[in-house]
N, C-alpha and C positions, 0 to 999 in steps of 0.2 A: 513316428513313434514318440518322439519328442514334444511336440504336440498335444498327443492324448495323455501323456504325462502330466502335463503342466497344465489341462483341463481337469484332470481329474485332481490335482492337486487343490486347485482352485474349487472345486467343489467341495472337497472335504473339510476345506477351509470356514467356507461359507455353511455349510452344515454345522461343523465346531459352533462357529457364534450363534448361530441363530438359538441353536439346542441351549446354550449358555444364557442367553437372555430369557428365552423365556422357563429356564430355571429359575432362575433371579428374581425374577417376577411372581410366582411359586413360592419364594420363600415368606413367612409367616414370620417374626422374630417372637419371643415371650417380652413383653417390658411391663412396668408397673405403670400403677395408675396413677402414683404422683408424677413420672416420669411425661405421660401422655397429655396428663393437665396441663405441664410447663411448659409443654411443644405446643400448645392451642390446634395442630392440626398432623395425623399421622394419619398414615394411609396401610392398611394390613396387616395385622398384630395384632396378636392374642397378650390381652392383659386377665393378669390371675389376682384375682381379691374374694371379698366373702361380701357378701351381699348384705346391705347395713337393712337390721332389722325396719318396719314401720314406716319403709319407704317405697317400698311395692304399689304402684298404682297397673289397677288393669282397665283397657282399653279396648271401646269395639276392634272388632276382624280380628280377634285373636293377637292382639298388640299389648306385650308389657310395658314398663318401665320401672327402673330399680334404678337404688344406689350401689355402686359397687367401692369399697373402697380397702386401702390396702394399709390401714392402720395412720396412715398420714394422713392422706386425701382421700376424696368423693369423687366419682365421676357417675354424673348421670345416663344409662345406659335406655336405650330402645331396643326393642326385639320385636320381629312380628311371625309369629308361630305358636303353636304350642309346647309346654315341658312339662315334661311326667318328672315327681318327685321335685316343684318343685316348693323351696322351701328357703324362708329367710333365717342370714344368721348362717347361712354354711358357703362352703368355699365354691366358689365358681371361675371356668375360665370365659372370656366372651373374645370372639375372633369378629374382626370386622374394621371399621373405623371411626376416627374420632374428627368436628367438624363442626363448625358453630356450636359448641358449649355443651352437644352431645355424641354420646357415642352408639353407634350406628353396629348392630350385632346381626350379624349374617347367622352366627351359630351361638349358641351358651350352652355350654360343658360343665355339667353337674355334678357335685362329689357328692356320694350319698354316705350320711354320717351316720347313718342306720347300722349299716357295715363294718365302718370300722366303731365304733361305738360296742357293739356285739365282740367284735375282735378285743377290745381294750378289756372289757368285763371279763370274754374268756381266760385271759392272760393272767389279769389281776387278779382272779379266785386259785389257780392253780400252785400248786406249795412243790418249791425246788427242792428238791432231795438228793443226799450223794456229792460227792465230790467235784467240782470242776476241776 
């Protein structure tokens, strides 16, 4: 009995870490793009910038490339896919990595400024009345 105790202990153990690493592995952090330039090489991260207008070049097989940058810095981004909406001059995230002087985008996450743009006009025409 003591035995199967201290087997199954041991497995649960080794269950724990595994589950733990490849959580770890999993994780995505948010960092900027000045942030990711000054490391020269980061591996998994979604950096959030806006996409610097008049730097958009597109690429056979459905491959972009854009600047993204976050008011400090530039980082030159690749993509290879397609994006609906998409559009310079608005905020974008790009998940992926950064490596020889570009960065490498598995996915880009588009904010559509159409929406809130609509949202800010709706707000802005409406007249508060009554007490708060």
């Amino acid at each position: 009995m003591k035995k199967v105790s201290i087997l199954v202990g041991v497995v649960v153990i080794v269950f724990g870490i595994a589950l733990a690493m490849s959580f770890k592995s999993e994780l995505c952090p948010y960092v900027t793009v000045s942030y990711v330039v000054s490391k020269g090489k980061v591996s998994n991260v979604q950096v959030n910038g806006t996409i610097v207008p008049g730097t958009t070049k597109v690429l056979p097989n459905n491959t972009l490339m854009f600047n993204l940058s976050d008011g400090k810095t530039q980082m030159r981004v690749i993509y290879h896919g397609i994006l609906s909406h998409y559009q310079e001059g608005i905020p974008a995230v790009v998940v992926g990595s950064y490596y020889d002087g570009l960065f490498h985008a598995k996915e880009v996450l588009l904010k559509c400024p159409s929406k809130y743009k609509v949202m800010e006009e709706n707000y802005s025409t409406k007249k508060v009345t009554g007490k708060v």
